[in-house]
C-alpha positions in Angstrom: 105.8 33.6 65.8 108.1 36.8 64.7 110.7 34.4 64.0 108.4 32.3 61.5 107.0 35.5 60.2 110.1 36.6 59.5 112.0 33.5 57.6 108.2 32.8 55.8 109.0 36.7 54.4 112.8 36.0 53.2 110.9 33.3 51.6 108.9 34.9 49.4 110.7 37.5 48.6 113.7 34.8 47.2 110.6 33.0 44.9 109.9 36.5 43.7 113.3 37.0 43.0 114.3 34.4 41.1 110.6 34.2 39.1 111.5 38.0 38.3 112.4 37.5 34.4 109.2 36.3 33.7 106.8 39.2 35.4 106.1 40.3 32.4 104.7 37.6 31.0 103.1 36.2 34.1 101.5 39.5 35.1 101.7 38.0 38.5 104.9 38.2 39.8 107.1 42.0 39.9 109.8 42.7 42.1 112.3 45.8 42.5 115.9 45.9 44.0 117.0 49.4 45.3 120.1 51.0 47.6 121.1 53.7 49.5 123.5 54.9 51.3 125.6 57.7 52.9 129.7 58.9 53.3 129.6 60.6 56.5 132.5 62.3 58.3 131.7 64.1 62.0 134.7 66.2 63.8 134.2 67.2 67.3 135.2 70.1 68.9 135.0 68.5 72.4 138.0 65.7 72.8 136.9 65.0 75.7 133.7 62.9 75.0 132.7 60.6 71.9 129.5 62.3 70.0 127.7 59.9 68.5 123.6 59.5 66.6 122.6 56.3 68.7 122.5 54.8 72.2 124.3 51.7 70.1 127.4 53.1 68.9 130.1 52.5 71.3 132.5 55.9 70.2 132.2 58.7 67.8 134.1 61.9 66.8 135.6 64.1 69.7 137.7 61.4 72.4 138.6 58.8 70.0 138.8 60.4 66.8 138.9 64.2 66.2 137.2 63.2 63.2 135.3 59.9 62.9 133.1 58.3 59.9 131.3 55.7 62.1 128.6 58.2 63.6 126.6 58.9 59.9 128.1 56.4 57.5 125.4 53.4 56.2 124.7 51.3 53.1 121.7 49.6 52.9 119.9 47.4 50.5 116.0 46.8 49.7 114.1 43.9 47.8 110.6 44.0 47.2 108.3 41.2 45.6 104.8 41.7 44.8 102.3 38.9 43.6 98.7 39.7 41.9 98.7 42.9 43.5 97.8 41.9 46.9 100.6 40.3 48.3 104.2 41.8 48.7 107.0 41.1 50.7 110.0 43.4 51.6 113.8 43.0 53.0 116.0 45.8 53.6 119.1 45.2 55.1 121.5 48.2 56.6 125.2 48.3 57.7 125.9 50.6 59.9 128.6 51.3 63.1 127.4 48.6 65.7 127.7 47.8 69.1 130.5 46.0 68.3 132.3 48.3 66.7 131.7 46.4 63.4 130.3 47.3 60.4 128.1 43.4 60.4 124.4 43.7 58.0 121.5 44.0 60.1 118.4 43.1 58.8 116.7 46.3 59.6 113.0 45.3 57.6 112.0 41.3 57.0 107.8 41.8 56.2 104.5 40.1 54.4 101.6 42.3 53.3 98.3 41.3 52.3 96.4 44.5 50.8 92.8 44.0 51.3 91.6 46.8 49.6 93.3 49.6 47.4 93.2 51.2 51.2 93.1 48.7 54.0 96.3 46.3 54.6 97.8 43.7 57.3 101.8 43.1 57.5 103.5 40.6 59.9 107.1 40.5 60.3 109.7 43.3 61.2 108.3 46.3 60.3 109.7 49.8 60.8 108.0 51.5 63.9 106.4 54.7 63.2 107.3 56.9 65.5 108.4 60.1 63.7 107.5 61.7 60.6 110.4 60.1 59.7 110.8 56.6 60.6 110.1 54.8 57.5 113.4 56.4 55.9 115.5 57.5 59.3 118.1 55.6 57.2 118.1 57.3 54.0 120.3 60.2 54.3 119.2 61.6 50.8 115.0 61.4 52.2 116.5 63.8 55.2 116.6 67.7 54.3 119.2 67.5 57.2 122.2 65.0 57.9 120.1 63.5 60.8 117.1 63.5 62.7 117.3 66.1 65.4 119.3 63.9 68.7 116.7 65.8 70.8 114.0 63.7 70.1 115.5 60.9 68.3 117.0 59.9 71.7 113.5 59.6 73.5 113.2 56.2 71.7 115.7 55.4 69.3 114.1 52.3 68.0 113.9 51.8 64.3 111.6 48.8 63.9 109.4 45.8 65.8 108.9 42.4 65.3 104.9 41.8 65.4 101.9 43.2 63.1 100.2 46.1 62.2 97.5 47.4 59.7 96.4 50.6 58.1 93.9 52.3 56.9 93.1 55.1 54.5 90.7 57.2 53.9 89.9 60.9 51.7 88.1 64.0 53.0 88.6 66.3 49.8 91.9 67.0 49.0 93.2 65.4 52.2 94.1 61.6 52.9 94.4 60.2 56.5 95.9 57.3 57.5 95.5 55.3 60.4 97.7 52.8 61.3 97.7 50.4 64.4 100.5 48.0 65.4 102.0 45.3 68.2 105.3 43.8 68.6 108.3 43.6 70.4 112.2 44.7 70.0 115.5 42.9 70.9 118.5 45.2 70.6 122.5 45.4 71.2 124.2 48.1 73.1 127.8 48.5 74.0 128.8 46.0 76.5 124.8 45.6 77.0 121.4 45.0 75.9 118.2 47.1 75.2 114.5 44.8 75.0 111.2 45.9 74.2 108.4 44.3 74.8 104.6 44.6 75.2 105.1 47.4 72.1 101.4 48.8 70.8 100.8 52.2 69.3 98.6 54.0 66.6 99.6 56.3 64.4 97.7 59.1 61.9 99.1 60.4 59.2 97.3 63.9 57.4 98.6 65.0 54.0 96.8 67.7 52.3 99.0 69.3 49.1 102.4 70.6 50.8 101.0 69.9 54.5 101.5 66.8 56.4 100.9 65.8 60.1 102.1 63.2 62.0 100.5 62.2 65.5 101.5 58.7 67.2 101.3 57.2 70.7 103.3 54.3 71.4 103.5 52.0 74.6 105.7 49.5 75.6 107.5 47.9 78.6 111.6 47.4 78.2 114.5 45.6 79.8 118.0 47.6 79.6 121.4 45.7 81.3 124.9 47.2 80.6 128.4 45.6 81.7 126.7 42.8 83.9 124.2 45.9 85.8 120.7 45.9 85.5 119.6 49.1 85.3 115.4 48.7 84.6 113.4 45.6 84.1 110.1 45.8 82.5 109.7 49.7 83.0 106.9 50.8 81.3 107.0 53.6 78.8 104.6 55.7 77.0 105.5 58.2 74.0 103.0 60.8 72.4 104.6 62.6 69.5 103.3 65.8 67.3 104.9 66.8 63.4 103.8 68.8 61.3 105.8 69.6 57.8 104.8 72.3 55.2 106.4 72.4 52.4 105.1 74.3 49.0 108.3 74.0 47.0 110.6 76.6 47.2 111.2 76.3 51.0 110.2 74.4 54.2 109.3 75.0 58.1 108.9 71.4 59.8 109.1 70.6 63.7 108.4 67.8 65.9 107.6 67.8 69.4 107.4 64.6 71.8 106.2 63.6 75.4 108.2 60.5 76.7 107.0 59.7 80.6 109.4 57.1 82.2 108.4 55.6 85.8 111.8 55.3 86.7 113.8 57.8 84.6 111.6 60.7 85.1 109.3 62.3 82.3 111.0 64.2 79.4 110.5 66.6 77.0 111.8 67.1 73.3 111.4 69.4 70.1 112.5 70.9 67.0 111.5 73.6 64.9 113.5 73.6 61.2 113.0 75.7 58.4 114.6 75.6 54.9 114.7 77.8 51.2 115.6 76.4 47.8 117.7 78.4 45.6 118.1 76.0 42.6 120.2 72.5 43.5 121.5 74.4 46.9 119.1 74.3 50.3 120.0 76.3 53.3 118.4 75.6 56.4 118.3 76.4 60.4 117.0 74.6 63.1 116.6 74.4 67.1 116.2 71.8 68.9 115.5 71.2 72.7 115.1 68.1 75.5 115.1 68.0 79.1 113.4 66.4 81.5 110.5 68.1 83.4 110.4 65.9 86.4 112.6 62.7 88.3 111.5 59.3 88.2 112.1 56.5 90.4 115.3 56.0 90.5 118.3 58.1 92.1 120.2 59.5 88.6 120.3 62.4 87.0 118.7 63.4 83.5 120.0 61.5 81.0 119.7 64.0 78.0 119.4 67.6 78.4 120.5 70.1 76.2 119.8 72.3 72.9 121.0 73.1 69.6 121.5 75.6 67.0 122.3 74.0 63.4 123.2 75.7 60.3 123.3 73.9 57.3 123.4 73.8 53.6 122.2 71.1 51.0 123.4 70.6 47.6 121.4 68.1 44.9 124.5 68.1 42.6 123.6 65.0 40.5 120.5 62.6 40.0 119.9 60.4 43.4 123.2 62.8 44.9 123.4 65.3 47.7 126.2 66.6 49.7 125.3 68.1 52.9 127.5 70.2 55.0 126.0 71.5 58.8 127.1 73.0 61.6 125.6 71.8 65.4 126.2 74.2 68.1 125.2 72.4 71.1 124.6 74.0 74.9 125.3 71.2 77.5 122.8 71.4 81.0 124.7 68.4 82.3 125.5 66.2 84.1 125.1 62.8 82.2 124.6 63.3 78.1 123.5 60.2 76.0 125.2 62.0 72.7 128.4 62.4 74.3 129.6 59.0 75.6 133.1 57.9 76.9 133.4 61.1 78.8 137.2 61.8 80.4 137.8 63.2 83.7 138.2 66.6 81.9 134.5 66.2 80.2 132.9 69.4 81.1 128.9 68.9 81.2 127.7 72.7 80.7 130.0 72.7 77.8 129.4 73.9 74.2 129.9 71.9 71.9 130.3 72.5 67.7 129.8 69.3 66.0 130.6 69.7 61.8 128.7 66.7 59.5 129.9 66.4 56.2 128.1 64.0 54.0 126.8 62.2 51.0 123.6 60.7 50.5 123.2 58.6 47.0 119.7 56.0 46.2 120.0 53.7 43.0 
């Protein structure tokens, strides 16, 4: 069905296209092509081990390069059609460092939505999985006020979208707006020398916004497969992940933090947060954060914590031109060992309670 969903979106998002010159005089078709994008470069200070963002990026700065573009650096593209009102279709494609250590389009969005009312809708197709405050633009550097979601929590369930359906609803209590969204699918993904499937995905999500204040509370489920280099390592393990934001921003500064709960029957149950805070002088943005993940208790199986570790980051924004930034931060990260999922390819001389500075540079542009 996905698969159909998916080719019936392309479809209607190519009639759109090329029935764009005459929206205007229709007054039924409109459609909109935007971009984004970000230059990245990540040095290391531990040559020992590979950092990198994702569990699908087979190296990074530190062992293979001292300093490496492939951990930040993305271009992506985004069509949207829109018929009467009520029907739209989007694509977004993204090129990022992949599990085969290529650069190859991946089509990160593919989606039909039918709005029912100014406030209820239904989409089917690929669909970007809500699972952060965050999530709908974890790839647009310039949305971020940091280089990148916080690892510490990104890495309890670094999956970006699902093939399947979902539908929202929203509704106003005075000055605030709620919305409720509730969604199925599934997930097929490539990791180095291995694969990563989820399956049996449902979750709900609500989303407050009142003025500057926003919160963010989701619950997810799902059952996944993961194989790498010919091992199976869990088949159909079930998952569950509750996750708490909350963002307030008036203007001339920020204070936003995330917190989530991922239980794994055979990985053990883990734990992960940040807390970031931010002040605007002009086009320049200074910001601190912590972040924090560990696992509270073993699971099933006989290996030890995957991720555990926290950070200090430092870092300063700088809007220098319209749909522009340049970011420059500082990661200070405290090892608890032994195994790291940021800090692959580790050498014989990889030291697991190690500190670790990791400097970002980048820059984030939208057209």
């Amino acid at each position: 069905m996905s698969v159909r969903v998916l080719l019936a979106a392309l479809s209607i998002v190519a009639v759109l296209n090329s029935t764009g010159a005459h929206a205007i005089d229709a007054g039924n078709f409109d459609y909109s092509f935007n971009g984004f994008g970000t230059a990245g470069v990540v040095h290391s200070s531990d040559s020992q081990a590979d950092f990198t963002v994702n569990f699908k990026q087979p190296t990074g700065a530190g062992f293979t390069h001292s300093w490496s573009v492939t951990p930040d650096s993305k271009l992506g593209a985004q069509l949207t059609g829109s018929y009467r009102e009520r029907l739209s279709a989007v694509v977004q494609v993204v090129s990022q460092y992949q599990s085969d250590g290529t650069y190859k389009p991946k089509l990160e969005w593919a989606n039909l939505k039918y709005q029912i009312t100014p406030d209820a809708d239904i989409r089917a197709g690929r669909i970007a999985l809500p699972t952060f405050m965050y999530s709908d633009s974890v790839n647009v550097g310039y949305s971020l006020p940091y280089v990148r979601i916080p690892l510490e929590i990104y890495f309890q369930l670094p999956i970006t979208n699902s093939d399947g359906l979902d539908g929202s609803y929203r509704f106003h209590v005075g000055d605030a707006t709620t919305t409720v969204q509730a969604y199925l699918g599934r997930f097929n993904s490539e990791v180095p020398y291995g694969y990563y499937n989820a399956h049996k995905l449902r979750g709900v999500v609500t989303t407050v916004e009142d003025d500057a204040l926003t919160v963010h509370v989701s619950y997810q489920v799902l059952h996944y497969d993961f194989g790498q280099s010919g091992v199976v390592y869990d088949t159909d393990d079930p998952q569950s992940v509750l996750s708490l934001g909350a963002s307030y921003d008036p203007g001339k500064w920020y204070v936003q933090g995330e917190w989530v709960r991922a239980p794994d029957d055979q990985l053990g149950l883990y734990y992960g947060g940040y807390l970031f805070g931010g002040y605007r002088i002009g086009k320049l943005t200074g910001y601190v954060g912590y972040a924090r993940t560990y696992r509270a208790r073993p699971g099933s199986v006989d290996i030890a914590a995957i991720i555990d570790q926290r950070t200090n980051t430092l870092g300063l924004r700088w809007d220098f031109a319209r749909h522009f930034d340049a970011k420059v931060q500082l990661d200070r990260t405290v090892l608890h060992g032994p195994l790291d999922s940021s800090f692959i390819n580790q050498q014989p001389g990889f030291d697991p309670l190690a500190t670790v500075n990791v400097l970002s540079l980048a820059v984030d542009f939208t057209w």
